[in-house]
N, C-alpha and C positions, 0 to 999 in steps of 0.2 A: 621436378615433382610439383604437384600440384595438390593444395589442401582448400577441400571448397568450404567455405564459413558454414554453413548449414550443416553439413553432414561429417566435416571432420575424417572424410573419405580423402585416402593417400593415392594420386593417381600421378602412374609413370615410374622413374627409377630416380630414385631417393641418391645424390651424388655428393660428395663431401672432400675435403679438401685435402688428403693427406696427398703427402710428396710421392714423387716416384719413385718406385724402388721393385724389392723381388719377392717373392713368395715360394719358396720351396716345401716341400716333404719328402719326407720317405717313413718307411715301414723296419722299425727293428722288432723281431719277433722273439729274442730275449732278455727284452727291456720290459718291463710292465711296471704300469700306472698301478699305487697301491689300491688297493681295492680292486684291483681288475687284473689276479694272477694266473687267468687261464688264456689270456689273448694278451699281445705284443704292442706294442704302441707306436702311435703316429709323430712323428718328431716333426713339426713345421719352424722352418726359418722363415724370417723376416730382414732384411738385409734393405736399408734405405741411407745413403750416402746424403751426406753434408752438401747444403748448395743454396742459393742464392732465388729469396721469393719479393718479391716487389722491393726488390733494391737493399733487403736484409736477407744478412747471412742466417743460417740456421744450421743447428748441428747434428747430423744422422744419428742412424741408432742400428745395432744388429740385435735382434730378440730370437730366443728358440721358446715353444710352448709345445705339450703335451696332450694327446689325446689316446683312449684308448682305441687300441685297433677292432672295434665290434661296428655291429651296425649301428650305430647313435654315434658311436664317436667319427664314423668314416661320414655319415650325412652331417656332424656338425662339419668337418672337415671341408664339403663341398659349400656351407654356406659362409663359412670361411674366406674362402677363397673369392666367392660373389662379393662380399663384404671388401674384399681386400679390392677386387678389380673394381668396384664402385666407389673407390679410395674412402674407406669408412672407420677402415682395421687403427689408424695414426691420425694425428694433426699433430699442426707446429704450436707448443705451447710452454708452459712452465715445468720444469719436471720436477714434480713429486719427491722426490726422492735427494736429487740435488740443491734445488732451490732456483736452478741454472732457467733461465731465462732463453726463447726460440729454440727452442731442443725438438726434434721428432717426438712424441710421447704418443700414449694409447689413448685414444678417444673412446672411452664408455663401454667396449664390448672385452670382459674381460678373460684375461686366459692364463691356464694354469703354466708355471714356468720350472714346475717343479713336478718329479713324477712320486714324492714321498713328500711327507714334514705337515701333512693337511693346511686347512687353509691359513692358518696362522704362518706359512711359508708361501704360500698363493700354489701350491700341490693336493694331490692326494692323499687320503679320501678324503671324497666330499659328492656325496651322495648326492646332492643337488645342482651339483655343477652344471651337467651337460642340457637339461632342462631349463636352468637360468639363464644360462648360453643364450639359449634358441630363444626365450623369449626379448633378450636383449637385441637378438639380431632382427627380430620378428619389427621391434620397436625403431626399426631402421628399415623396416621395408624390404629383410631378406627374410625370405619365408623358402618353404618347398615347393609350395605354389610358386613363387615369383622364378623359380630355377625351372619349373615342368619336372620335380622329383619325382 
């Protein structure tokens, strides 16, 4: 990626440092995300194992998150994935949560992990979710343009 001084124009593919690891989904169609009780929802894993980056250990992480199965939720779905193959979705850093130091954690694009409990649970509803999404991911150089959607 390249950022010219003048124009502050993003050229190329924005790449980032998260570890390797998996990316799954599937479709359960009698599962729904609150607020979204006529369509089924997208279940995405994230499976990234424990292992060893410039001579420091780091420790993996398994994640599931939540989309609804309509058309916004299936395009954020695809830019998901761009995001993940661009390794953008994780980095190695302090986790939030534990305090724990070289952990896999989420890098900036965030996602619902919860299909009920609103955002005070990191779930549904939250009416602006999938819109904030997209512009987080936008702000990372995935866009629908950058896929040919």
């Amino acid at each position: 990626m390249c950022i010219r001084d003048r124009c502050m124009m993003m050229y190329g593919v924005y790449m980032g440092d998260q570890p390797d690891g998996q990316m799954t989904h599937s479709v359960n169609k009698s599962m729904h995300c609150e607020g979204y009780d006529d369509v089924g929802t997208i279940q995405i894993s994230y499976s990234l194992p424990s292992g060893v980056r410039n001579g420091q250990r780091y420790h993996g992480t398994a994640r599931v998150a939540f989309l609804p199965d309509n058309e916004e939720g299936r395009e954020v779905l695809k830019l998901l994935k761009a995001a993940f193959d661009r390794r953008l979705i994780f980095t190695i850093g302090t986790s939030v949560t534990t305090g724990a130091n070289n952990c896999v954690v989420w890098n900036g694009i965030h996602h619902k992990t919860s299909i009920a409990g609103g955002t005070a649970c990191w779930g549904y509803p939250d009416q602006t979710y999938l819109s904030r999404v997209k512009e987080e991911l936008a702000s990372k150089g995935v866009t629908p343009d950058s896929l040919n959607l």
